[in-house]
VOTORFI-898953 format. One record per residue (C-alpha): residue number from 1; residue in one letter; x, y, z. Coordinates in steps of 0.1 Angstrom, whole numbers, plus 5000, padded with zeros to 4 digits. Example, Ala and Ser with C-alpha at 12.3 -4.5 7.8 and 13.67 -1.06 7.14 Angstrom:
2
(1; A; (5123; 4955; 5078));
(2; S; (5137; 4989; 5071));
***
This chain:
557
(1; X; (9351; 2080; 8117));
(2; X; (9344; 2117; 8120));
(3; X; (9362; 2142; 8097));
(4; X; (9384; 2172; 8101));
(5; X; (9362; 2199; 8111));
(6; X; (9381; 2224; 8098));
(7; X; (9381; 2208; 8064));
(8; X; (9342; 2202; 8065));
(9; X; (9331; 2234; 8083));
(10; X; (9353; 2253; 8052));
(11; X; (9335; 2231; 8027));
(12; X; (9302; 2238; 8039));
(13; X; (9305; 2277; 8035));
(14; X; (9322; 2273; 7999));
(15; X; (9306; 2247; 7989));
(16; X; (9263; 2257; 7999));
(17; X; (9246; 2269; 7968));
(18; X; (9214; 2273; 7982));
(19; X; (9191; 2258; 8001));
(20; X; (9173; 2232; 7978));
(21; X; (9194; 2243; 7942));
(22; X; (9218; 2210; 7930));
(23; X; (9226; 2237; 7902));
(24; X; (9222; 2261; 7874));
(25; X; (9219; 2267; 7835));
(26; X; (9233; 2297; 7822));
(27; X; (9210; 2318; 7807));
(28; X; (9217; 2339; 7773));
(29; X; (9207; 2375; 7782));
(30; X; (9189; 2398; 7756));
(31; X; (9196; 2431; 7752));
(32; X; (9163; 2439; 7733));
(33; X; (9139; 2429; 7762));
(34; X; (9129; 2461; 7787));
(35; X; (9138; 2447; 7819));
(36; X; (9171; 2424; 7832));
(37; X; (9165; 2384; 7839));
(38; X; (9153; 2379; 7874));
(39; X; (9185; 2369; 7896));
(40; X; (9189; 2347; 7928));
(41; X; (9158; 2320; 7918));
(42; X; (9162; 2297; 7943));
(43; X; (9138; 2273; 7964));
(44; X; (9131; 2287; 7999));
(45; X; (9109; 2253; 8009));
(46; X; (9101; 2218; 7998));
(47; X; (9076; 2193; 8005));
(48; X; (9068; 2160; 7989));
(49; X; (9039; 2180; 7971));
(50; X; (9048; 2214; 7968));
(51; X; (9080; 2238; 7964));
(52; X; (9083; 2273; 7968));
(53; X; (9107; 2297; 7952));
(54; X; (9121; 2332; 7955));
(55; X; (9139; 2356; 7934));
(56; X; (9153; 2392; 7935));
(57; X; (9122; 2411; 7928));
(58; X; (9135; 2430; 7897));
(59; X; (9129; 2468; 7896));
(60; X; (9092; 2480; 7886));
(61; X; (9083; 2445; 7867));
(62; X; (9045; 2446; 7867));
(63; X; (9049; 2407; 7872));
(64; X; (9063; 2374; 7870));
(65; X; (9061; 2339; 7851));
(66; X; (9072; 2308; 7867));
(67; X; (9077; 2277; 7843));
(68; X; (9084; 2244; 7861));
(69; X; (9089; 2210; 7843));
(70; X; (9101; 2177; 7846));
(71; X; (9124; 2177; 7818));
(72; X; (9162; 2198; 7820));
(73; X; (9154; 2213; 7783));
(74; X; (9119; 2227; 7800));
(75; X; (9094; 2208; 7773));
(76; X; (9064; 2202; 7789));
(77; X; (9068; 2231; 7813));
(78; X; (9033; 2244; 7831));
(79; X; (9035; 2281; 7845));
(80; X; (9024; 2305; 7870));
(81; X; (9021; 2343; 7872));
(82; X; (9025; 2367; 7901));
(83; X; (9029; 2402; 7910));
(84; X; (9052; 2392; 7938));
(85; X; (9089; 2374; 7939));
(86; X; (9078; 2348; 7954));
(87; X; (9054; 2315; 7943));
(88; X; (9046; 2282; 7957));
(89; X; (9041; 2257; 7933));
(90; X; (9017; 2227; 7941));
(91; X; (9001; 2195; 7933));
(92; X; (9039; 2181; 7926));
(93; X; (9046; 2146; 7927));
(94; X; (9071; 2132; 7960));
(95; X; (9105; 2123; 7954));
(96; X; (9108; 2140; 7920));
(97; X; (9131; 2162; 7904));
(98; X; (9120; 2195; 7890));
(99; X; (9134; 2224; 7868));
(100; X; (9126; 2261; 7870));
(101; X; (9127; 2295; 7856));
(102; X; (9112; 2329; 7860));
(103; X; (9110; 2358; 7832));
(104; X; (9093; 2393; 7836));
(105; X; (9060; 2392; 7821));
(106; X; (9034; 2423; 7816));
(107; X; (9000; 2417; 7831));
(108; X; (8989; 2403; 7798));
(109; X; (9015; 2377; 7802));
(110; X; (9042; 2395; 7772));
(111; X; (9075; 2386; 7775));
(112; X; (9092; 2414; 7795));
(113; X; (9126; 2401; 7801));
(114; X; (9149; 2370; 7793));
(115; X; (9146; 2334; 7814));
(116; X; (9165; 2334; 7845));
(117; X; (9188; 2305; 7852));
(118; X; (9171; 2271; 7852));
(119; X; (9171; 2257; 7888));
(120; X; (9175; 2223; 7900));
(121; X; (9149; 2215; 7929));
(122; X; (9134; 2182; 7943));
(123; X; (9106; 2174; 7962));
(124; X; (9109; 2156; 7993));
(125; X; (9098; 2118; 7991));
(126; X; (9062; 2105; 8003));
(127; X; (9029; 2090; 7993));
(128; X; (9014; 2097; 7961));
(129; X; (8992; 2128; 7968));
(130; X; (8959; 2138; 7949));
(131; X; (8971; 2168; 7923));
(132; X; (8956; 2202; 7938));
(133; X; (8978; 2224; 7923));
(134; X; (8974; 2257; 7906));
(135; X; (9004; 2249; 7885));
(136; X; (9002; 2212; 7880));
(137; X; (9034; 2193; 7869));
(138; X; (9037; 2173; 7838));
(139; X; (9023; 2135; 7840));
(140; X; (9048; 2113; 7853));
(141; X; (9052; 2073; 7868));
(142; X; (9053; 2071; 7902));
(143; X; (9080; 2073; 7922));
(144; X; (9099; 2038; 7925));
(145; X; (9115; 2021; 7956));
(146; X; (9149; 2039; 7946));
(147; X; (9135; 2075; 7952));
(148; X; (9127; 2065; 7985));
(149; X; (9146; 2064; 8018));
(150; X; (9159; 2027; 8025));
(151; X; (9141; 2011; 8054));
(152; X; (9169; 1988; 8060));
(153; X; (9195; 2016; 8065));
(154; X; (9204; 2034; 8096));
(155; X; (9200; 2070; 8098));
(156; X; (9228; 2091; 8108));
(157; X; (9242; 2084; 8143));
(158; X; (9255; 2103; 8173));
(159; X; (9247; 2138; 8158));
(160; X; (9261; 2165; 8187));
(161; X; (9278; 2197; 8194));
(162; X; (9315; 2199; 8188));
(163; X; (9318; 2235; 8193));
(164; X; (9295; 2268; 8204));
(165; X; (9304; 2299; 8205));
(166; X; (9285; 2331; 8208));
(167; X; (9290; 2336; 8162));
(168; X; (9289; 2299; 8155));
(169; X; (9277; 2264; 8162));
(170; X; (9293; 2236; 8148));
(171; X; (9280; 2198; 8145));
(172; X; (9294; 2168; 8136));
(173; X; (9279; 2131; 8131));
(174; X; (9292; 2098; 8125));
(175; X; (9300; 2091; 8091));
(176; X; (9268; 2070; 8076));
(177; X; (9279; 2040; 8054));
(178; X; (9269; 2042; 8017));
(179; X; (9267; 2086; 8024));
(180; X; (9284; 2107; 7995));
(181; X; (9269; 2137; 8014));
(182; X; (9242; 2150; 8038));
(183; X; (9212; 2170; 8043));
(184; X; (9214; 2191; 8074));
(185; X; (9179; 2206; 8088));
(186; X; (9175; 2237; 8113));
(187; X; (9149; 2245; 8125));
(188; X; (9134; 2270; 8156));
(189; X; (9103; 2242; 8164));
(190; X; (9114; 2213; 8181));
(191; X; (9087; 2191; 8153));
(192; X; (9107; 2206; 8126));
(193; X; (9078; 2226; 8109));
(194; X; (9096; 2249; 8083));
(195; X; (9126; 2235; 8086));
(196; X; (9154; 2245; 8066));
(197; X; (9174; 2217; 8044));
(198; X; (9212; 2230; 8037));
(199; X; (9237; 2209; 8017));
(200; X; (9267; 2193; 8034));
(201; X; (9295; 2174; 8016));
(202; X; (9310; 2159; 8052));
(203; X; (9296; 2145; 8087));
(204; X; (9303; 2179; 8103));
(205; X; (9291; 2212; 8093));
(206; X; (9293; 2250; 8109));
(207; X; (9266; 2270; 8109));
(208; X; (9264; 2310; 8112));
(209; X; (9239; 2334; 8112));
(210; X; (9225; 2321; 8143));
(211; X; (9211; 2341; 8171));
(212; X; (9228; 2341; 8208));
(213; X; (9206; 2325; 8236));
(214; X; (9184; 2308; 8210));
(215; X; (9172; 2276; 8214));
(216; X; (9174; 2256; 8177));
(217; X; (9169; 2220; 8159));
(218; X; (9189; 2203; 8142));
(219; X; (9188; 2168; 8120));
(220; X; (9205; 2150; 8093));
(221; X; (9201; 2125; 8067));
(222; X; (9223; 2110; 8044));
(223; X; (9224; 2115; 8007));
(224; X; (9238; 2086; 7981));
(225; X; (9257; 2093; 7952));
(226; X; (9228; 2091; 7926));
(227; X; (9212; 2117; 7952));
(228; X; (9187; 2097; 7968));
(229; X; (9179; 2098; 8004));
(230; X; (9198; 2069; 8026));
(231; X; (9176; 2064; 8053));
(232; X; (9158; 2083; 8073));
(233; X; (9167; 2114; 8094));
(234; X; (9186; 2114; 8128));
(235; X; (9178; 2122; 8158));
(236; X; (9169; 2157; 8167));
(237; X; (9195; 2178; 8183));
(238; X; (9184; 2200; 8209));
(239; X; (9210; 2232; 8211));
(240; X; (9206; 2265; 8230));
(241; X; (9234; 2292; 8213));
(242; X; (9259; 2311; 8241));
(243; X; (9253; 2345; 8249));
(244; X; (9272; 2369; 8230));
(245; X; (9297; 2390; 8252));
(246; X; (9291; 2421; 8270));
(247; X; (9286; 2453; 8252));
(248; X; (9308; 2475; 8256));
(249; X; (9309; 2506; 8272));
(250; X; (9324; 2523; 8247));
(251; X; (9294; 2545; 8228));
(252; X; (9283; 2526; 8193));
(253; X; (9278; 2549; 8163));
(254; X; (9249; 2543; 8142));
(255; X; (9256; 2540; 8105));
(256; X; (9228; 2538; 8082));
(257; X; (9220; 2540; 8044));
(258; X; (9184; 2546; 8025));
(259; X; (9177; 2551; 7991));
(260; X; (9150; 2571; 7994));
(261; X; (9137; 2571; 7955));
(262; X; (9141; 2602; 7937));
(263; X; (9110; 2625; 7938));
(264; X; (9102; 2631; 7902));
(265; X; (9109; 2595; 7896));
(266; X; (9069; 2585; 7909));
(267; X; (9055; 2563; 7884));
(268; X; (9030; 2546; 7905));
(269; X; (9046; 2507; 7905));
(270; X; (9032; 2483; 7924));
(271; X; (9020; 2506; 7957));
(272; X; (9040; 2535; 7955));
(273; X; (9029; 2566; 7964));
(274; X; (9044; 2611; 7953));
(275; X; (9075; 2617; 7972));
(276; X; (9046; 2645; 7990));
(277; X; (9029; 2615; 8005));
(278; X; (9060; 2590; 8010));
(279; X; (9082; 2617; 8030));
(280; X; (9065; 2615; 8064));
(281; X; (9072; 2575; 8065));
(282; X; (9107; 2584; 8052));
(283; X; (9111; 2607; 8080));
(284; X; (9096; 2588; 8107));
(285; X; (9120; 2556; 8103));
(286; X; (9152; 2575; 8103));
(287; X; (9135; 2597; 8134));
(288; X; (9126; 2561; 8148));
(289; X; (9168; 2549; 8145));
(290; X; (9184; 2582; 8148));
(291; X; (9216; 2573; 8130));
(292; X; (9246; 2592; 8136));
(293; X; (9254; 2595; 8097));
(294; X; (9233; 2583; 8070));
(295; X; (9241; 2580; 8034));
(296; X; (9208; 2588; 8014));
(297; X; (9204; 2576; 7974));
(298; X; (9183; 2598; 7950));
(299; X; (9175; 2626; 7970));
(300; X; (9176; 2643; 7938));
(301; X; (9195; 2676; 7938));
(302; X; (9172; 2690; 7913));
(303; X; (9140; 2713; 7924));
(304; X; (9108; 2693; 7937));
(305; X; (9078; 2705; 7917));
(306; X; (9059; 2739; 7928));
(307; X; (9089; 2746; 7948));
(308; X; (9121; 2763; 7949));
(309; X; (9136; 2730; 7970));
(310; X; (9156; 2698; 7964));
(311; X; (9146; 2669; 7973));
(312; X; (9182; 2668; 7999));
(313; X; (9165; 2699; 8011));
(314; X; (9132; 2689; 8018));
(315; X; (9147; 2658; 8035));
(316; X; (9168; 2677; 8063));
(317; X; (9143; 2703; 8070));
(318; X; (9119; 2680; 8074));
(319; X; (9144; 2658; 8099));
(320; X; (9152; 2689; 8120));
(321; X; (9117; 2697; 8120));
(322; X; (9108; 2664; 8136));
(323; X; (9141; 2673; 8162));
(324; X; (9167; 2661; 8153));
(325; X; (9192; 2686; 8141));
(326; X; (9205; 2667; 8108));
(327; X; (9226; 2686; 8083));
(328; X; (9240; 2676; 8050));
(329; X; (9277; 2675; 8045));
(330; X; (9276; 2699; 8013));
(331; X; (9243; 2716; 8002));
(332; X; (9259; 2726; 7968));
(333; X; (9233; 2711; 7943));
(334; X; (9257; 2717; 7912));
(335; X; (9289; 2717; 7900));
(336; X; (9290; 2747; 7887));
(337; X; (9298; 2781; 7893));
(338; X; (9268; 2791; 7903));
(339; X; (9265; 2758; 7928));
(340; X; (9222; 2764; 7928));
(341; X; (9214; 2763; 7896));
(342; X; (9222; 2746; 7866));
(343; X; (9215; 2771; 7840));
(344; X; (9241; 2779; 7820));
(345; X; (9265; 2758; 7840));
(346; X; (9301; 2767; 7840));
(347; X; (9317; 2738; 7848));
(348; X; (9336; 2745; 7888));
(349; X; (9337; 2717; 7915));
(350; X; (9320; 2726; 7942));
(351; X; (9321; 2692; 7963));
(352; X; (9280; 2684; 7948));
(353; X; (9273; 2651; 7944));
(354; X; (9239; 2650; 7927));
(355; X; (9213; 2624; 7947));
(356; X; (9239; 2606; 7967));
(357; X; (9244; 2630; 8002));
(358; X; (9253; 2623; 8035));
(359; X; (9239; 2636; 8065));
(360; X; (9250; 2640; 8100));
(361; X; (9237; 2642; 8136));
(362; X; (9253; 2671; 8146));
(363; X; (9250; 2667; 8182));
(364; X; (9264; 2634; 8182));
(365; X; (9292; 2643; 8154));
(366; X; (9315; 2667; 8141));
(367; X; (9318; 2670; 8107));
(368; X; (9358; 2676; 8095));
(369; X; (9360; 2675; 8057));
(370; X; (9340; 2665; 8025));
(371; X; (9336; 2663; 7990));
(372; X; (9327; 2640; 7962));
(373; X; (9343; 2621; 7933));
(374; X; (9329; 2624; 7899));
(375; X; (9324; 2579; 7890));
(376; X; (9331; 2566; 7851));
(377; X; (9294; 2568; 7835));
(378; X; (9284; 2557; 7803));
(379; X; (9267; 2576; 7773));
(380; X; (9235; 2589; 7780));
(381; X; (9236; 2581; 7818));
(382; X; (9229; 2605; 7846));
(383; X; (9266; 2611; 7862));
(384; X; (9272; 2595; 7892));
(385; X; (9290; 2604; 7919));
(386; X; (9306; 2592; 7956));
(387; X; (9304; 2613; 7985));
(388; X; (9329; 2612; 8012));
(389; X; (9329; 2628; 8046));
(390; X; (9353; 2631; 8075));
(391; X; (9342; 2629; 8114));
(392; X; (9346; 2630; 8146));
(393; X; (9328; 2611; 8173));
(394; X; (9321; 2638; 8201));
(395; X; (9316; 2608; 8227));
(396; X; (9347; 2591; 8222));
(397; X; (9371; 2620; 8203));
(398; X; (9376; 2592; 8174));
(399; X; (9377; 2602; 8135));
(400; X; (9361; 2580; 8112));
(401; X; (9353; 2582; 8078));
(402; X; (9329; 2576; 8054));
(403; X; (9318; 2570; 8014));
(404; X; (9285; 2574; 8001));
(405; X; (9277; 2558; 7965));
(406; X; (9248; 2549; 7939));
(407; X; (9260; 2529; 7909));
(408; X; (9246; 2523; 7878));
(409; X; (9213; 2498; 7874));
(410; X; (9210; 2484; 7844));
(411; X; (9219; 2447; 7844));
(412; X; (9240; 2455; 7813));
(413; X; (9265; 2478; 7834));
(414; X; (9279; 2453; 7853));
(415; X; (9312; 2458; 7843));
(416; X; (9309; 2499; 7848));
(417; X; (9295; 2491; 7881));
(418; X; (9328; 2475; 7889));
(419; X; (9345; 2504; 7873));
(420; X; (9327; 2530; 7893));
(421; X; (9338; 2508; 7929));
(422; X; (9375; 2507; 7919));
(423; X; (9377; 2547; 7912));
(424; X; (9355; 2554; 7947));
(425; X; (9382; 2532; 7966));
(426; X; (9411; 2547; 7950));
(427; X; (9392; 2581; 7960));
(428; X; (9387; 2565; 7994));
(429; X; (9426; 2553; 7999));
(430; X; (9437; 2591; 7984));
(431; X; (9415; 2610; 8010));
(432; X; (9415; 2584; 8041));
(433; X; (9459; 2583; 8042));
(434; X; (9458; 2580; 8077));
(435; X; (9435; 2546; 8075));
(436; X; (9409; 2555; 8099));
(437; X; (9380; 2536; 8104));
(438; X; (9358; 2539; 8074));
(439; X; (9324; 2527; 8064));
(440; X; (9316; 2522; 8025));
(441; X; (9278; 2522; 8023));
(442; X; (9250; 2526; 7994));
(443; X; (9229; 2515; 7968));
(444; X; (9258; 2489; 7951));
(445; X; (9227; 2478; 7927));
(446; X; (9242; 2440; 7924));
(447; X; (9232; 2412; 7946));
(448; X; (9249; 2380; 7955));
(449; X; (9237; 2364; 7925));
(450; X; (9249; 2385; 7900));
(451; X; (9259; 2374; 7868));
(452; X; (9290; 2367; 7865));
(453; X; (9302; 2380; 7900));
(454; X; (9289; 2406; 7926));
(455; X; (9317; 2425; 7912));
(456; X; (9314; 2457; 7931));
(457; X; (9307; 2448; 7964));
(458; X; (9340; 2421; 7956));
(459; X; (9362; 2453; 7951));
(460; X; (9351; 2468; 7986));
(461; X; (9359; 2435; 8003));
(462; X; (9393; 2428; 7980));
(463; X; (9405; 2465; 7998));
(464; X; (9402; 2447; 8038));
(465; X; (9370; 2454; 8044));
(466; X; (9340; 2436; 8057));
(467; X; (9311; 2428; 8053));
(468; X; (9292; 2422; 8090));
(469; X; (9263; 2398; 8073));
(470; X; (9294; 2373; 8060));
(471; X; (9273; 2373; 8022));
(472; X; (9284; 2343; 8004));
(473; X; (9286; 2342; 7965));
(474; X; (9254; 2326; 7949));
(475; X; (9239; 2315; 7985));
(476; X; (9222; 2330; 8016));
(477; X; (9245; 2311; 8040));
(478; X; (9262; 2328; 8062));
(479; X; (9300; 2326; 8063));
(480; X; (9327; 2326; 8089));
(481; X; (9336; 2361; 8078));
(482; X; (9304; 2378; 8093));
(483; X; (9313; 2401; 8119));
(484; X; (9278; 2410; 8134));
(485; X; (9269; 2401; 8167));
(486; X; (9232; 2407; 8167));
(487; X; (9211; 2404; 8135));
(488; X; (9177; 2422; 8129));
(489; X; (9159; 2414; 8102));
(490; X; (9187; 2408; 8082));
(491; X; (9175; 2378; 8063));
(492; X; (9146; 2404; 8048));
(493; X; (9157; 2418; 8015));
(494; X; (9170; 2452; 8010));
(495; X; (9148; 2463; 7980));
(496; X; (9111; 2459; 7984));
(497; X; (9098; 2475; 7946));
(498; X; (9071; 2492; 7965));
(499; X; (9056; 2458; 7972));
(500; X; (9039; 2455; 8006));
(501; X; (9046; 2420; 8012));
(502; X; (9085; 2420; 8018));
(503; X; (9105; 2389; 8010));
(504; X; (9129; 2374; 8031));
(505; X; (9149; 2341; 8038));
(506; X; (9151; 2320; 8072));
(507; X; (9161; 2343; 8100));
(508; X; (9196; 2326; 8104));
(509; X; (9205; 2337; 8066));
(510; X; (9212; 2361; 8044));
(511; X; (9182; 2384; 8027));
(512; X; (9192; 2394; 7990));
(513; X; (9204; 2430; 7996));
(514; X; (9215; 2452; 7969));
(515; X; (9217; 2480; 7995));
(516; X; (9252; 2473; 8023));
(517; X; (9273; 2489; 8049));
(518; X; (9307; 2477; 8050));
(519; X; (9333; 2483; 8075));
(520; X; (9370; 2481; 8081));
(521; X; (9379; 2459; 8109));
(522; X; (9358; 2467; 8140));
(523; X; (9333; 2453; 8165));
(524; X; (9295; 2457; 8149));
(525; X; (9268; 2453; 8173));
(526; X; (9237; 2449; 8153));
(527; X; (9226; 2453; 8117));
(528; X; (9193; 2460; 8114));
(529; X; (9175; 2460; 8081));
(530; X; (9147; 2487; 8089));
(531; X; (9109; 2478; 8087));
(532; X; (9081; 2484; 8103));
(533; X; (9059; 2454; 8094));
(534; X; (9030; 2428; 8107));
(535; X; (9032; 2394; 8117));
(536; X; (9026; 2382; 8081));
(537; X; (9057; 2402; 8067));
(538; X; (9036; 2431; 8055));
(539; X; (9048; 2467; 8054));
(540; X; (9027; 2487; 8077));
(541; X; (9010; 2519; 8062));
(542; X; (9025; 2538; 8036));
(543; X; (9058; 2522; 8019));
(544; X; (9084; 2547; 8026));
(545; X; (9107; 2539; 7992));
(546; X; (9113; 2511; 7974));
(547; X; (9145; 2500; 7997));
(548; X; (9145; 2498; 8027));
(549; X; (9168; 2517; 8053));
(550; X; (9198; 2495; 8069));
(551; X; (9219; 2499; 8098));
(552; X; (9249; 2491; 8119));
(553; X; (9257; 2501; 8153));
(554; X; (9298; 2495; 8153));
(555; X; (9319; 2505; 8182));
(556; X; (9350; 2525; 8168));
(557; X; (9383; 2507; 8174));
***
């Protein structure tokens, strides 16, 4: 008997953890170590020999060591250490269960940070290979007769389509005798190479994220309750996704939002490169997108060295220079009387909002009103600050507005971070009475896997917004709520940390952002996170920042 879709399809997007994790340990953090834990550990791939694993790369950590062990309490743990977050451990044994964390390390292999979570991950059952690894597991018997699938049992039957539309595809299978739950794999190649394994708790399961007129694989096998595979896979499934409907003729505004990393900031992590040698590659992607407005992070108000200039400043001139005529919404670098200088500041609002700006197209929009809202800080922070703007398409004659914000970073201001959201949205709500469209973008500087909760991109959402990628708490599956209809690079991390190899997820999920754009309701075309990179994931050229630009085309309601 097949089940209730409805009931399945909702337990599959509350339900998917991750890809491979069964679950987690929480970790104790330590305020004494220099850097946060590494967040969002989670296996991107399994074999019966090897698994790999990603993680939010963690601001300027020199690099990373992976422990992995067969044993929950991690005794007996072998490790591995990389600059990059990402590692593929091999040599494994099939059919086993592993555990694994990650810590920042220094290049001499010092403890830089706390343990992340302890993940849950098995290899995929199979002959006993011949160890090759470079981080070799723990000796351990070989696999017996119960880690393998049972001969005797049938694999799933009469996998199909029950429904396809243009956002979602949903499959359903026969319920398989002896099945507390399933493995579903998707795949783009019809032999199933890199294909992705999700959880499912019932015989039917939506999936989102996909790509219109895309031809994808599918297969499922069923899991007992000890967590064993029953049988072998199904049948392969065969489904080409509907084309998504017409676009409109309507103009789409381009909304787009780049930290840009602050100019006297260089340290020289990883592959960056002086703001003097960065800015052309900064300029050149937003030249290449040409987004009608465009929150920028840390284009620090204060003066660039050898020059009389902010960073904002240098940034627009350079824009218009390269011909587009861009303007900032306030060029006041201080609040203070004298708005250009912060020397002997007496204290007068002058609508300044440090690093966080917002620029405009001016021949595609009209700029109406703008200001900023002074965020809670914390003692010895730099203030922060949200910048809002008011405009007015000149295509269309609609208003729209928009907030601008960079939070706090520090893993231990979590809870300010959430405090800084609720005061911009109050802010937000006080200057937007008549509820136009608005778009709340920026650096929110907390993932999906944030411990305990994503807490201020939560507050945007608990206000009717939402989100176009459909994020889901804790997992890179994509949820009914998405809104996009066209995804570009979206399953590719927001923050790169200047390392030229930029990590990403399958193409029909979620990439770890830190960086959104997040809309009242309204029909998004496209998000796009910005690269320009080579067939093996590899920034091209000079690394513009350490984040990388996103954007949204939306057509205003």
């Amino acid at each position: 008997m097949r089940l209730s879709l409805r009931a399945s399809a909702a337990g599959v997007c509350a339900g998917a953890v991750g890809m491979f994790a069964a679950g987690t340990l929480a970790p104790t953090q330590a305020a004494t170590y220099a850097y946060p834990a590494p967040a969002g550990l989670r296996a991107s791939s399994a074999t019966a020999t090897s698994i790999t694993v990603v993680w939010t790369a963690v601001p300027k950590a020199p690099a990373y060591r992976v422990k992995i062990s067969l044993k929950s309490s991690m005794k007996s743990a072998n490790s591995t250490t990389t600059t990059k977050p990402t590692s593929t451990l091999s040599g494994l044994l099939p059919g086993k269960r592993y555990y694994l964390n990650v810590r920042v390390v220094s290049t001499s292999d010092a403890k830089l940070s706390d343990k992340s979570p302890v993940i849950q991950v098995s290899t995929t059952g199979g002959p006993t290979p011949t160890p090759t690894s470079t981080a070799k597991a723990s000796p351990a018997p070989k696999p017996t007769p119960t880690t393998k699938p049972t001969g005797t049992t049938r694999p799933p039957q009469k996998l199909r389509v029950a429904k396809a539309n243009w956002r979602s595809l949903t499959v359903d299978w026969a319920d398989q005798p002896g099945a507390a739950s399933y493995r579903l794999q998707l795949s783009r190649n019809p032999s199933m190479v890199d294909g992705v394994e999700s959880p499912v708790p019932a015989s039917a399961a939506a999936l989102y994220g996909l790509a219109h007129k895309q031809k994808y694989y599918a297969r499922v096998r069923g899991i007992d309750s000890a967590g064993r595979a029953l049988g072998g896979w199904s049948g392969i499934l065969a489904v080409l996704t509907p084309a998504a409907p017409p676009i409109p003729r309507k103009p789409a505004l381009g909304i787009a939002s780049y930290n840009v990393r602050c100019a006297n900031c260089y340290t020289g992590q990883n592959e960056e490169k002086p703001w003097s040698t960065r800015r052309s590659a900064v300029v050149s992607q937003i030249i290449s997108r040409k987004p009608d407005v465009l929150g920028i992070q840390e284009a620090s108000q204060a003066r660039l060295n050898g020059s009389k200039i902010s960073q904002f400043d240098d940034l627009g001139a350079r824009l218009r220079a390269a011909g587009v005529p861009y303007q900032v919404t306030n060029a006041n670098r201080f609040n203070c009387r004298n708005p250009m200088a912060s020397s002997g500041c007496k204290p007068q609002y002058q609508g300044a909002s440090q690093g966080t700006r917002i620029f405009y197209n001016s021949a595609t929009v009209d700029l109406l009103d703008q200001g900023s809202k002074l965020l809670p800080s914390c003692s010895g922070c730099n203030n922060r600050y949200t910048a809002w703007a008011l405009f007015r398409q000149k295509a269309t004659g609609s208003s729209f507005f928009v907030a601008n914000v960079h939070t706090q970073f520090m893993w231990k201001y979590a809870k300010l971070r959430a405090e800084e959201l609720k005061v911009m949205m109050d802010e937000v709500a006080r200057r937007n009475p008549k509820h136009l469209p608005t778009f709340v973008m920026g650096d929110f500087n907390s993932t999906r896997y944030q411990t305990p909760t994503n807490a201020p991109y939560d507050e945007v959402i608990s206000r009717g917004f939402v989100d176009p990628l459909g994020h889901t708490a804790r997992s890179p599956v994509v949820s009914a709520l998405a809104s996009v209809e066209n995804r570009a690079r979206a399953n590719y991390n927001s923050h790169n940390n200047f390392i030229r190899t930029v990590a990403k997820f399958p193409d029909w999920q979620n990439g770890s952002n830190i960086d959104y754009i997040l809309t009242t309701p309204m029909r998004v075309l496209q998000w796009e996170t910005v690269l320009n990179i080579d067939a093996h994931d590899r920034i091209v050229g000079t690394i513009p920042s350490d984040h990388n630009m996103v954007m949204i085309k939306a057509v205003l309601p």
